[in-house]
Backbone as CSV, one residue per row, in Angstrom:
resi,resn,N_x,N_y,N_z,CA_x,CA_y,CA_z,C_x,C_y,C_z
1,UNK,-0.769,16.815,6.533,0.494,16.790,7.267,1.646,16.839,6.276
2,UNK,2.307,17.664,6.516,3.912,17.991,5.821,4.764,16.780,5.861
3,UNK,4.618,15.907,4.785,5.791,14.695,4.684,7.246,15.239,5.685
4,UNK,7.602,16.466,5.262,8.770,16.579,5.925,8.700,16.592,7.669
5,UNK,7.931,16.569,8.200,7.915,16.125,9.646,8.438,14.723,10.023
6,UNK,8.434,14.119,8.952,9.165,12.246,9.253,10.482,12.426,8.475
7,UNK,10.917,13.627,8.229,12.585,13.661,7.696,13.001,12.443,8.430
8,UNK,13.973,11.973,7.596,15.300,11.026,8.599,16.545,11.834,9.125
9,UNK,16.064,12.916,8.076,17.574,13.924,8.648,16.949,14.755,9.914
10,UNK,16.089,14.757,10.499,15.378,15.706,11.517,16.612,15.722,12.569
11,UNK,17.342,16.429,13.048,18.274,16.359,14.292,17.689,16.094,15.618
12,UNK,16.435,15.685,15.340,15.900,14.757,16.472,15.586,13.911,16.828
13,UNK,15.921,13.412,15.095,15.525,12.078,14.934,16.449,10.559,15.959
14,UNK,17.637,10.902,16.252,18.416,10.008,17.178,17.624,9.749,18.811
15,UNK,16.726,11.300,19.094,16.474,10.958,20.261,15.256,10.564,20.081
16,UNK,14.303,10.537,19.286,13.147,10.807,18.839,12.121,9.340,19.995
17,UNK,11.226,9.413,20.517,11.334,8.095,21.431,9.875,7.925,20.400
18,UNK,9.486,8.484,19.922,8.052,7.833,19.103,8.377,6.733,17.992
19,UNK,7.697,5.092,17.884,8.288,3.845,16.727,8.491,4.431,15.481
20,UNK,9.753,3.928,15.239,10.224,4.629,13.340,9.700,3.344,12.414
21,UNK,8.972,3.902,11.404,8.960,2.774,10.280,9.568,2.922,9.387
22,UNK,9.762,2.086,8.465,10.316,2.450,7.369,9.938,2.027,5.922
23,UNK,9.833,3.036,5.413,9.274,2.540,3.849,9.933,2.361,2.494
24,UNK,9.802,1.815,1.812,10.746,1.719,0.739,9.644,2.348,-0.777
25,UNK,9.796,3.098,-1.010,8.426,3.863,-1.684,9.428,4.302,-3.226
26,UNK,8.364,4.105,-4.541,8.413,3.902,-5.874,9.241,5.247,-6.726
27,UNK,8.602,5.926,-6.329,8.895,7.801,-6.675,10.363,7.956,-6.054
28,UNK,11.046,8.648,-6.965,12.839,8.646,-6.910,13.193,9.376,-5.782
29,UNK,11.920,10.432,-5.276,12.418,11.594,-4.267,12.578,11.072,-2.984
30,UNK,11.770,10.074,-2.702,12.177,9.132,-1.741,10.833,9.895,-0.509
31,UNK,9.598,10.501,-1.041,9.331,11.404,0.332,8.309,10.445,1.103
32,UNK,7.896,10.582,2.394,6.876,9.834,2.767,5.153,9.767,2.574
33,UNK,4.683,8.961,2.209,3.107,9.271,1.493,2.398,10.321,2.463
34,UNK,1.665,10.779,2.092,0.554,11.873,3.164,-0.179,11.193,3.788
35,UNK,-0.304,9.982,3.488,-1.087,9.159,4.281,-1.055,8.711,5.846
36,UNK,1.207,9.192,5.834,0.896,8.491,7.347,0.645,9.752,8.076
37,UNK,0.490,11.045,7.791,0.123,12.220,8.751,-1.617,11.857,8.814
38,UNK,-2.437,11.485,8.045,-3.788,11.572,7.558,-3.967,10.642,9.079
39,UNK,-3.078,9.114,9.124,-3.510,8.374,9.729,-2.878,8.664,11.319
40,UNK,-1.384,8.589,11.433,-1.038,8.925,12.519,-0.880,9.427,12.910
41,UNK,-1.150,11.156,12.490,-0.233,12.633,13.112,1.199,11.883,13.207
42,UNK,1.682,12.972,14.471,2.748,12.374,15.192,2.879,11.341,16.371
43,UNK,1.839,10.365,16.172,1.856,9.364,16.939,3.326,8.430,16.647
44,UNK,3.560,8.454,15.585,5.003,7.493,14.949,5.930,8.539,14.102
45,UNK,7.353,7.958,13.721,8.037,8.403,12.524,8.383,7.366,11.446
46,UNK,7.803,8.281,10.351,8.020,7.278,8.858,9.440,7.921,8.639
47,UNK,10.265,7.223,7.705,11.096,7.242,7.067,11.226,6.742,5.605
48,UNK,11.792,7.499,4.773,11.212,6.617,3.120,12.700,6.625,2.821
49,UNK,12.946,5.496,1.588,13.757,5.527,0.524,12.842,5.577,-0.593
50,UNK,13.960,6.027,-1.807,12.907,6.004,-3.458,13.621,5.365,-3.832
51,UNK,13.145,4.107,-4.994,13.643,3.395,-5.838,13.750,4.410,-7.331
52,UNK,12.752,5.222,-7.300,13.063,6.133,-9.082,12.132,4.869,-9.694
53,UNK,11.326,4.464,-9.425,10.749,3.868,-10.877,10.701,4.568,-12.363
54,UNK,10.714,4.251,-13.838,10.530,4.639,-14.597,8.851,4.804,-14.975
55,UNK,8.159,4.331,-14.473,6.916,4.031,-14.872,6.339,3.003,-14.220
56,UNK,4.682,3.443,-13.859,4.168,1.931,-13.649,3.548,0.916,-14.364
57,UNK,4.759,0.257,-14.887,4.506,-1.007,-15.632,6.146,-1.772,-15.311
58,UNK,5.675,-3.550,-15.891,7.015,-4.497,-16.042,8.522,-3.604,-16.542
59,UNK,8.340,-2.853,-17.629,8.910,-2.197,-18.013,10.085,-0.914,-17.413
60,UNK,9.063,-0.125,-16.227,9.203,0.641,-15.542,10.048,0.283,-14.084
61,UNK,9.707,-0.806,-13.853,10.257,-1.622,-12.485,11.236,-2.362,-12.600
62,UNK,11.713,-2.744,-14.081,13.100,-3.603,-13.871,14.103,-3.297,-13.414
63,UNK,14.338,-1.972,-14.415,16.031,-1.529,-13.549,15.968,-1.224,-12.357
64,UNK,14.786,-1.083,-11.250,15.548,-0.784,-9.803,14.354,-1.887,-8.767
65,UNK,13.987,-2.737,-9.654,13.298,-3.335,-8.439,14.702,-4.499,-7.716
66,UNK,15.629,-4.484,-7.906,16.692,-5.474,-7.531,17.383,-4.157,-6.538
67,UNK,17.112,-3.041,-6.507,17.423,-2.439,-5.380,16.967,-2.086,-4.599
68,UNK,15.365,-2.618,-3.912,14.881,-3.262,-2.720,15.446,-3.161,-1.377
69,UNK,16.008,-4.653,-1.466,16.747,-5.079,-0.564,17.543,-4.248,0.386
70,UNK,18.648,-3.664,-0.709,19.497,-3.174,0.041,18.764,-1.676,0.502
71,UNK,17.619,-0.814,-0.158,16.906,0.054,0.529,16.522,-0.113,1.981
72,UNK,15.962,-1.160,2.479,15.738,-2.104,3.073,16.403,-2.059,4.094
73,UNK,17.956,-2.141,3.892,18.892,-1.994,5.102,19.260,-0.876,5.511
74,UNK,18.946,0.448,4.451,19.436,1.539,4.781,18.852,2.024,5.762
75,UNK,17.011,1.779,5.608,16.263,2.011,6.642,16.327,1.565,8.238
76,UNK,16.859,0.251,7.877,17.532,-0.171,9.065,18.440,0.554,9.613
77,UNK,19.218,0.725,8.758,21.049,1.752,9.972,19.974,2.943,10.017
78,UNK,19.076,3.630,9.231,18.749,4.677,10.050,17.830,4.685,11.201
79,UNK,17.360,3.925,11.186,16.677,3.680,12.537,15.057,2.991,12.663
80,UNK,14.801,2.616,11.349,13.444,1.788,11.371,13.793,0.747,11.935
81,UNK,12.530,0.490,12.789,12.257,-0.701,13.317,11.114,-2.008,12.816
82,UNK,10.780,-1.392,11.768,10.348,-2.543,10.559,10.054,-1.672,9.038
83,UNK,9.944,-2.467,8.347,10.000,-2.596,7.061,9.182,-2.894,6.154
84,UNK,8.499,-1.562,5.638,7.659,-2.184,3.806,7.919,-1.619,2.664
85,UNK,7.806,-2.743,1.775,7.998,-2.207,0.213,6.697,-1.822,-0.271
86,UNK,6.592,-0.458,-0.025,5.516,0.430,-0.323,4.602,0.897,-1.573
87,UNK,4.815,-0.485,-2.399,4.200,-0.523,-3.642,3.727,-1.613,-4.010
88,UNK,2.195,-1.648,-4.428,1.442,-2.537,-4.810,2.154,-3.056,-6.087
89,UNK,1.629,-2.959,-7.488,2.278,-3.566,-8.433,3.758,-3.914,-8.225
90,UNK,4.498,-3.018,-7.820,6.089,-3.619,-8.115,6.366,-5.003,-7.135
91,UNK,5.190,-5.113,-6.601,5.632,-6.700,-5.732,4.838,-7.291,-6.095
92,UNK,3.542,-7.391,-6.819,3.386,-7.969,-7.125,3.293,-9.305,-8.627
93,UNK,3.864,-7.932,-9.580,3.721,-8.371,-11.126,4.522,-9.263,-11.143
94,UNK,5.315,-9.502,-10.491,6.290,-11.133,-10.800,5.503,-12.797,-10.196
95,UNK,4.316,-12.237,-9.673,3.846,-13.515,-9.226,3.673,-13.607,-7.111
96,UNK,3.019,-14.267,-6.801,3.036,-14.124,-5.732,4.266,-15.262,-5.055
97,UNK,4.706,-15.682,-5.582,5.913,-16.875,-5.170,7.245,-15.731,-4.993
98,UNK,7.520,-14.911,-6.234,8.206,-13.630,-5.841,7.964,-12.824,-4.915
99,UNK,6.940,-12.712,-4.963,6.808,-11.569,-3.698,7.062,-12.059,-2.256
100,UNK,6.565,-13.317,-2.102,7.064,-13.927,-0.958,8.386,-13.899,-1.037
101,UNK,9.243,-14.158,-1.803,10.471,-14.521,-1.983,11.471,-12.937,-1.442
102,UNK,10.584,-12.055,-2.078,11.021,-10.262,-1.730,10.928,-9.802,-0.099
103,UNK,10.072,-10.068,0.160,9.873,-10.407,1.347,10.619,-10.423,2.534
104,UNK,10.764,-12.035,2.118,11.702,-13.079,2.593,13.135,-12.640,2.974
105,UNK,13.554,-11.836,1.838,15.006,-11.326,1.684,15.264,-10.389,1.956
106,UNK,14.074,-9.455,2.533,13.986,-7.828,3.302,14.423,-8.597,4.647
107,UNK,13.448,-9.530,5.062,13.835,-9.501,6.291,14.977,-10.178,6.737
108,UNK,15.542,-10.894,5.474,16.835,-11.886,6.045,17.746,-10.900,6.142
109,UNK,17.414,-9.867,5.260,19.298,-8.907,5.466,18.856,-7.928,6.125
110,UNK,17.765,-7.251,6.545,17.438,-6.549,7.587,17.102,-7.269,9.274
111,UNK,16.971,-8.418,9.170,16.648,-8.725,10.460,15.320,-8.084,11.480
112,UNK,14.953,-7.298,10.665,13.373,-6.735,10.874,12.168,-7.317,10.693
113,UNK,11.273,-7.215,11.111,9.739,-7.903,10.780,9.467,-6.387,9.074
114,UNK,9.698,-7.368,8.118,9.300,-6.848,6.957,7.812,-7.486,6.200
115,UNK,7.613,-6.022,5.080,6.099,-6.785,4.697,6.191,-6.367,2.914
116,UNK,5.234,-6.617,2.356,5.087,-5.198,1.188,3.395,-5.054,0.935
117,UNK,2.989,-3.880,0.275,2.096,-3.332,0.073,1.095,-4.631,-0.571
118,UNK,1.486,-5.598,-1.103,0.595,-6.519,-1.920,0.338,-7.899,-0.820
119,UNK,1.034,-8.129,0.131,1.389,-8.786,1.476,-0.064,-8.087,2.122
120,UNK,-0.179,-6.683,2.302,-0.979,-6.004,3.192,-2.237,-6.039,2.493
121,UNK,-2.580,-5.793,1.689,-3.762,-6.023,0.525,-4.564,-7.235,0.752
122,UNK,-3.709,-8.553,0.863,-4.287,-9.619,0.945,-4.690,-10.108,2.812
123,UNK,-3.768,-9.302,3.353,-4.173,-9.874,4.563,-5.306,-8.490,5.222
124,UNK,-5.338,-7.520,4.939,-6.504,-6.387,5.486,-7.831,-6.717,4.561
125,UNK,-8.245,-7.713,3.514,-8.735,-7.927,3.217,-9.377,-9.102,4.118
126,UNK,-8.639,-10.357,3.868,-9.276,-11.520,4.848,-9.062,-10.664,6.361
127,UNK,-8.885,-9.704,6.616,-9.234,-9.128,8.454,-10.503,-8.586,8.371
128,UNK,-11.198,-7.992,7.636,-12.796,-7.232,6.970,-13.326,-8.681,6.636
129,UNK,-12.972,-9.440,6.856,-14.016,-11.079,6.085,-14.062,-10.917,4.604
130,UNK,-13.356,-10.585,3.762,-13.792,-10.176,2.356,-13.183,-11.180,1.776
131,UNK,-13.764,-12.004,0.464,-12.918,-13.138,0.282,-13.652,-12.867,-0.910
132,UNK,-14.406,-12.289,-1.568,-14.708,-11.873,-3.282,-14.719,-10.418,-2.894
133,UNK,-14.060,-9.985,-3.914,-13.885,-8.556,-3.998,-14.089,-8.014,-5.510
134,UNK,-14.559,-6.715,-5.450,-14.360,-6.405,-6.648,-13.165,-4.984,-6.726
135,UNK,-12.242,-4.631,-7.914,-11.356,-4.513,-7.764,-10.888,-3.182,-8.660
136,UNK,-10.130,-1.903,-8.302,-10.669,-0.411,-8.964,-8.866,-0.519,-9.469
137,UNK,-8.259,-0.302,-10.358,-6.999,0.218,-10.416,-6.694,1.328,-11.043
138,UNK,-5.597,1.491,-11.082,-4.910,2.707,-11.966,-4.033,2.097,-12.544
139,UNK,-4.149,0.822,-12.801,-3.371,0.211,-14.304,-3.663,-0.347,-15.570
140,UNK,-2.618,-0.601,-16.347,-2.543,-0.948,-17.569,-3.128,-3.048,-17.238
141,UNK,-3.845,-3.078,-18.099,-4.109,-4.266,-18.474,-3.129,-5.584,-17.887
142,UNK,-1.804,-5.392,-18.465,-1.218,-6.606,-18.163,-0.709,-6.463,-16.081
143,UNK,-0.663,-5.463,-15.887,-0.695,-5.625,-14.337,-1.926,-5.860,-14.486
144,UNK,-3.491,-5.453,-14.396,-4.612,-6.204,-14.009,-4.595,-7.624,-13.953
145,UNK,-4.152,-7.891,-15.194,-4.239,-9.709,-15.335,-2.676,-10.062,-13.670
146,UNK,-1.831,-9.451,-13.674,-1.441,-10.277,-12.797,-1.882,-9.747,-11.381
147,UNK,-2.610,-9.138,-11.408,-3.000,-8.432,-9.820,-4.069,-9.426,-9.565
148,UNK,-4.790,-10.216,-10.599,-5.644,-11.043,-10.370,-4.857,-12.194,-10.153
149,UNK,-4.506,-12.799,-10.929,-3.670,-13.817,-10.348,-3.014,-13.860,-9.130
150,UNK,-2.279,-13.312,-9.018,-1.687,-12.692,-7.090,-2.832,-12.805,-6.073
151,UNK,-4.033,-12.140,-6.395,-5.163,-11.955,-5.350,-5.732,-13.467,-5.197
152,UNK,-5.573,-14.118,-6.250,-6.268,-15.503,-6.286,-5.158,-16.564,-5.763
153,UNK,-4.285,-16.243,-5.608,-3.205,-17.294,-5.095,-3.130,-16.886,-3.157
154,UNK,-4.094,-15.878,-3.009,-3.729,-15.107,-1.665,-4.872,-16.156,-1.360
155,UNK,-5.717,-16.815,-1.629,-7.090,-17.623,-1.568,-8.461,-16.235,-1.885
156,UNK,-7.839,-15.043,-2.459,-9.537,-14.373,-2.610,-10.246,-14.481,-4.116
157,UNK,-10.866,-13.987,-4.502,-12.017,-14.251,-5.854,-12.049,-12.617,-6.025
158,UNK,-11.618,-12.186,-7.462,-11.952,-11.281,-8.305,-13.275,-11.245,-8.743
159,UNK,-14.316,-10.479,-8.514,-15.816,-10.696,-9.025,-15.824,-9.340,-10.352
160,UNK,-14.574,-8.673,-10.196,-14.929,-7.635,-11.570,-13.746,-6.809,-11.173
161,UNK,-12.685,-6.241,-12.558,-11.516,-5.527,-12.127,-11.876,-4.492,-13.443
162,UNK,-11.426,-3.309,-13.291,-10.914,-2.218,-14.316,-9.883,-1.141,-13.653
163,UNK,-9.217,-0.764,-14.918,-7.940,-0.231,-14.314,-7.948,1.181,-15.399
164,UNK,-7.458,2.308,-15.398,-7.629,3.158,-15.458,-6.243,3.735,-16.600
165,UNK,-5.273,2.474,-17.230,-4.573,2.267,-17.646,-3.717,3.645,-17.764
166,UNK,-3.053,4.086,-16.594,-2.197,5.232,-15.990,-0.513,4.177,-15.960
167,UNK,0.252,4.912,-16.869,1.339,4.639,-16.612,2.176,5.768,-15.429
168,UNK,2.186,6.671,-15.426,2.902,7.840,-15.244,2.451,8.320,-13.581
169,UNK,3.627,8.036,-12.975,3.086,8.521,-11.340,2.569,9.965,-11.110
170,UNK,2.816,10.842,-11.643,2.225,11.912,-11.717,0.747,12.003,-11.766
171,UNK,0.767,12.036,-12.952,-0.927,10.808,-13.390,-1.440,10.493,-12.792
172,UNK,-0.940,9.217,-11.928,-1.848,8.670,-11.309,-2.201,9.709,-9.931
173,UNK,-1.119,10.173,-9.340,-1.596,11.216,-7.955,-1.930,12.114,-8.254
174,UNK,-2.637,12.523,-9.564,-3.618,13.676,-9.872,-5.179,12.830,-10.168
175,UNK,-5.493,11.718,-10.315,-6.848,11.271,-10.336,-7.367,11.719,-8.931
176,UNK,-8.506,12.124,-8.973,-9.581,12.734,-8.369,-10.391,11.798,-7.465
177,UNK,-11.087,11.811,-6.668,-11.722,11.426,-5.461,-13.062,10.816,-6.193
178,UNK,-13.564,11.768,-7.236,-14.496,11.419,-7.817,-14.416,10.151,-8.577
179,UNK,-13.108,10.219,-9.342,-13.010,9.646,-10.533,-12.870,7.752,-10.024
180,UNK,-12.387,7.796,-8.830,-12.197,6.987,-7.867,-13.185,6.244,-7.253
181,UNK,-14.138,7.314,-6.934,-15.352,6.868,-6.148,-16.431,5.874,-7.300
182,UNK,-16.354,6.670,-8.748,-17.036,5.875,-9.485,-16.586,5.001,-10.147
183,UNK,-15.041,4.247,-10.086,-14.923,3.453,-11.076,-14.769,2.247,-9.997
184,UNK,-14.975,2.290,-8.876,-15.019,1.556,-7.662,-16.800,1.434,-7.605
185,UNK,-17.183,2.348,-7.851,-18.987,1.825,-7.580,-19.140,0.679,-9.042
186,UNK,-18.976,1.257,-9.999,-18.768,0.615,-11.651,-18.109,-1.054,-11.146
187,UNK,-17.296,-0.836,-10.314,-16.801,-2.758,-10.281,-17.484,-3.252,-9.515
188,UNK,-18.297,-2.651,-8.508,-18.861,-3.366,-7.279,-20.107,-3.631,-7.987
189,UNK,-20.652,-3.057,-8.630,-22.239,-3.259,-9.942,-22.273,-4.174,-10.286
190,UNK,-20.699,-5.046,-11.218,-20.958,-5.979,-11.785,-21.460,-6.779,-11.486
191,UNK,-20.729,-7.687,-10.263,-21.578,-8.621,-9.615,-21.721,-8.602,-8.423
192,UNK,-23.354,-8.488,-7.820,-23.479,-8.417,-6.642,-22.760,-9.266,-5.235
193,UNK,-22.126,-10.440,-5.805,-21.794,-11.042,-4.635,-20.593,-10.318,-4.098
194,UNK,-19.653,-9.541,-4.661,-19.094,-8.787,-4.261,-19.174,-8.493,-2.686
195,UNK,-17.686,-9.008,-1.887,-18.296,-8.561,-0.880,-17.587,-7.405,0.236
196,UNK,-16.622,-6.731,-0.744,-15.803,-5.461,-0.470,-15.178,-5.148,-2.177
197,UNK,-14.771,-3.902,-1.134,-13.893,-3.116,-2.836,-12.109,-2.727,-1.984
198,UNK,-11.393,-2.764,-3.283,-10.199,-2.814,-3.461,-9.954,-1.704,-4.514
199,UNK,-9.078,-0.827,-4.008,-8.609,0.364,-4.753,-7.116,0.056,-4.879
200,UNK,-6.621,-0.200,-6.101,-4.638,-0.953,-6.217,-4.512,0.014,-6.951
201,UNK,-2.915,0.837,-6.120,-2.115,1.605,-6.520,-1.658,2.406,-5.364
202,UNK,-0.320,2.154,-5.121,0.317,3.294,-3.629,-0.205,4.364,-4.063
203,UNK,0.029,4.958,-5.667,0.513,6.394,-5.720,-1.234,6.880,-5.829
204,UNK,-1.917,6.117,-5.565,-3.548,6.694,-6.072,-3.422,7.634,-4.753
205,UNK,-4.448,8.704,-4.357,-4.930,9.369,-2.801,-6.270,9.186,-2.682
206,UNK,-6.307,8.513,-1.775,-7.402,7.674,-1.658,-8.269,8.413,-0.532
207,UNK,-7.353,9.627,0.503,-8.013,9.862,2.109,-9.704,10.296,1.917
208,UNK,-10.024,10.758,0.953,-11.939,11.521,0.562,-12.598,10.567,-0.182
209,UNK,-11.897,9.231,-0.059,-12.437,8.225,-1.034,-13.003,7.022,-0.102
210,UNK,-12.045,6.388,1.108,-12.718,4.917,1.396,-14.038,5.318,2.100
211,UNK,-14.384,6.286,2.847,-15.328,6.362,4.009,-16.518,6.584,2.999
212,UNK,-16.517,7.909,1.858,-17.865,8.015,1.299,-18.231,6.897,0.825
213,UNK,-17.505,5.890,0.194,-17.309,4.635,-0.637,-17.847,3.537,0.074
214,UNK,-17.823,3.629,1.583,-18.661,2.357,2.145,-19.680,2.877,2.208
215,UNK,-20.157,4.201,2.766,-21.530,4.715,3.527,-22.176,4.572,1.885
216,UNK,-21.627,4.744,0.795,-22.412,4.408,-0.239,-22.719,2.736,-0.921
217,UNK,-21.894,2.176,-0.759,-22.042,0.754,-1.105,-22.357,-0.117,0.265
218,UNK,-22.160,0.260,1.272,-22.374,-0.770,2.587,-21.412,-1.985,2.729
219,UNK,-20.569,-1.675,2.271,-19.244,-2.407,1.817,-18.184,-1.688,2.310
220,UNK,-17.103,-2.881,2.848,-16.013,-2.342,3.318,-14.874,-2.263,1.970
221,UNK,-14.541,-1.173,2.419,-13.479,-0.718,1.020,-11.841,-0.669,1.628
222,UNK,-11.169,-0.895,0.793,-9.288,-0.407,1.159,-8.944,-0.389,-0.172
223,UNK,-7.662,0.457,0.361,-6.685,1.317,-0.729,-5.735,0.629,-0.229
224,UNK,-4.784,0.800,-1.625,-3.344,-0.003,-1.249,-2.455,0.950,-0.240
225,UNK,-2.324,2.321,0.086,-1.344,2.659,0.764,-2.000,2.756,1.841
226,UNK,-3.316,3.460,2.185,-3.156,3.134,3.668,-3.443,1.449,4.447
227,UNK,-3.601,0.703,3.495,-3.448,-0.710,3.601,-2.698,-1.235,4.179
228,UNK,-0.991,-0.321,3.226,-0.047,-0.809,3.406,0.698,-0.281,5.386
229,UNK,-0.127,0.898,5.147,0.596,1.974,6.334,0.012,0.416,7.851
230,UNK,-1.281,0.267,7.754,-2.377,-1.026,8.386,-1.214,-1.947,8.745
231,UNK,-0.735,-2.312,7.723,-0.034,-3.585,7.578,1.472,-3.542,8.331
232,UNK,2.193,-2.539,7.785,3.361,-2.230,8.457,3.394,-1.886,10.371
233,UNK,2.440,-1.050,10.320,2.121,-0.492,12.132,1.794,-1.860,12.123
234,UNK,0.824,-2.678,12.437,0.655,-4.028,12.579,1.707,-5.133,12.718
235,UNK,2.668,-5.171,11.336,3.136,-5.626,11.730,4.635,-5.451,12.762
236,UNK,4.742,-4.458,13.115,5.500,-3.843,13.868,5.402,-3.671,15.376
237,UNK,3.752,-4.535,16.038,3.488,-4.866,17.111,3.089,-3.514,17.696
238,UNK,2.453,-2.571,16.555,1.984,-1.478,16.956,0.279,-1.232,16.488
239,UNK,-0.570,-0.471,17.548,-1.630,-0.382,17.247,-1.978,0.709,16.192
240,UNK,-2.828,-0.240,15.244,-2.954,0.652,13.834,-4.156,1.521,13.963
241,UNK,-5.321,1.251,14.657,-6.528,2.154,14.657,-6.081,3.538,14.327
242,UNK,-7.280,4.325,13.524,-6.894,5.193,13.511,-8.646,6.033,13.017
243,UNK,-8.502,7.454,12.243,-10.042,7.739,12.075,-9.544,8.380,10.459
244,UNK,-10.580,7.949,9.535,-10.609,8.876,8.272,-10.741,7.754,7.038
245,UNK,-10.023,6.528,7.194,-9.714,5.614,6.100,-10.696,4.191,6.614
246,UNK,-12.099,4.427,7.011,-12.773,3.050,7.309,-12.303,1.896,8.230
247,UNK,-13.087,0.916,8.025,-13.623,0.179,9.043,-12.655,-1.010,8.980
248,UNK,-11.313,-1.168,8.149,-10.325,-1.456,8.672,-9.316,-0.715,9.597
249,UNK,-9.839,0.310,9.857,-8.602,0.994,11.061,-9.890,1.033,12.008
250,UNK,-10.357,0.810,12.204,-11.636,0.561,13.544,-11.414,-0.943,14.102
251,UNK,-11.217,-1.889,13.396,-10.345,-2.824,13.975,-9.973,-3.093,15.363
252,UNK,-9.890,-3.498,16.202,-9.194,-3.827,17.219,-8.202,-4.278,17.350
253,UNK,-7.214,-3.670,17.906,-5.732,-3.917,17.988,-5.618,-5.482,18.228
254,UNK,-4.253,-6.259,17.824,-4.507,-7.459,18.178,-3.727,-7.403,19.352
């Protein structure tokens, strides 16, 4: 699906009667992931802002993670009716007390039911019963160490993490399905108690990856963006089911 079908500029967008979400997404162009055509067609309209990250690392996220917030509201005057910060690491590397705190402050100046991508991670996880996981990234070391910490303050157990130490968003949305599929089988090996897999990174493309990934491990698997897409429809009092991304969108609406 053509990101540009969820334009905000669409001149139909005022009458448009299908729920608008809104995303606040890492990449400067501001476009909407492919994920929500994969998952919703035109059942809904996304809407994105870009923050421009420099990179994914601490480094990369300082100068514009303090412009959030006010992304946040823009989505609001244009017409979302809730709100996520559409990136795993950038909410989470400050700790999970921050991220609550990020949160917190989407929804105080938006007045929206807001979430973010590391929010959705931890709760589509405990919805699959998964409470040890083992864990696939596309990062550098010092996000691993705090993606573990974050996951363990959510109440889950890291049983084995490797990260693929990708700074560069480009980069990372050119890794392969394959490359994906095996460094996710490689963490689930370590230790058997493992009792799902976790793929962290919005910008990874995950759609040819979660389904072969359970029918091969017998394990329920999630990716951070359509996690996040889970999390947002959800929390937006909208039904998330959907077909292509596993046995968290098989779910039953709540």
């Amino acid at each position: 699906m053509n990101a540009a079908a969820y334009s905000p500029s669409s001149p139909s967008s005022t009458v448009d009667p299908r729920p608008c979400l809104g995303l606040v997404v890492p990449p400067a162009a501001g476009a909407v992931p492919e994920d929500a055509g994969h998952l919703y067609g035109e059942r809904m309209r996304f809407i994105a802002r870009g923050l421009g990250i420099g990179g994914v690392s601490p480094e990369g996220f300082a100068p514009v993670v303090d412009r959030i917030v006010g992304l946040a509201r823009e989505l609001r005057d244009a017409g979302a009716q809730a709100v996520s910060m559409m990136g795993t690491s950038i909410s989470f590397y400050r700790g999970a007390a921050r991220t609550e705190q990020l949160r917190q402050a989407m929804e105080d100046a938006t007045g929206l039911p807001c979430t973010t991508m590391s929010h959705a991670v931890v709760r589509a996880l405990k919805a699959l019963g998964v409470r040890r996981v083992a864990v696939a990234t596309s990062y550098i070391d010092e996000l691993n160490h705090a993606l573990v910490a974050y996951l363990q303050d959510g109440g889950l157990q890291v049983t084995a993490i490797e990260g693929l130490s990708l700074v560069g968003v480009a980069e990372i949305g050119a890794v392969t399905p394959q490359t994906l599929i095996a460094l996710a089988e490689r963490v689930a090996a370590r230790d058997a108690s493992a009792q799902g897999v976790f793929i962290s990174c919005g910008g990874l493309l995950t759609h040819e990856v979660i389904e072969p990934l359970e029918r091969r491990l017998g394990l329920p698997a999630i990716a951070s963006s359509p996690a996040g897409f889970w999390d947002l429809v959800t929390s937006a009092g909208l039904d998330a089911q959907a077909q292509g991304f596993g046995r968290l969108f098989r779910l039953p609406a709540a």
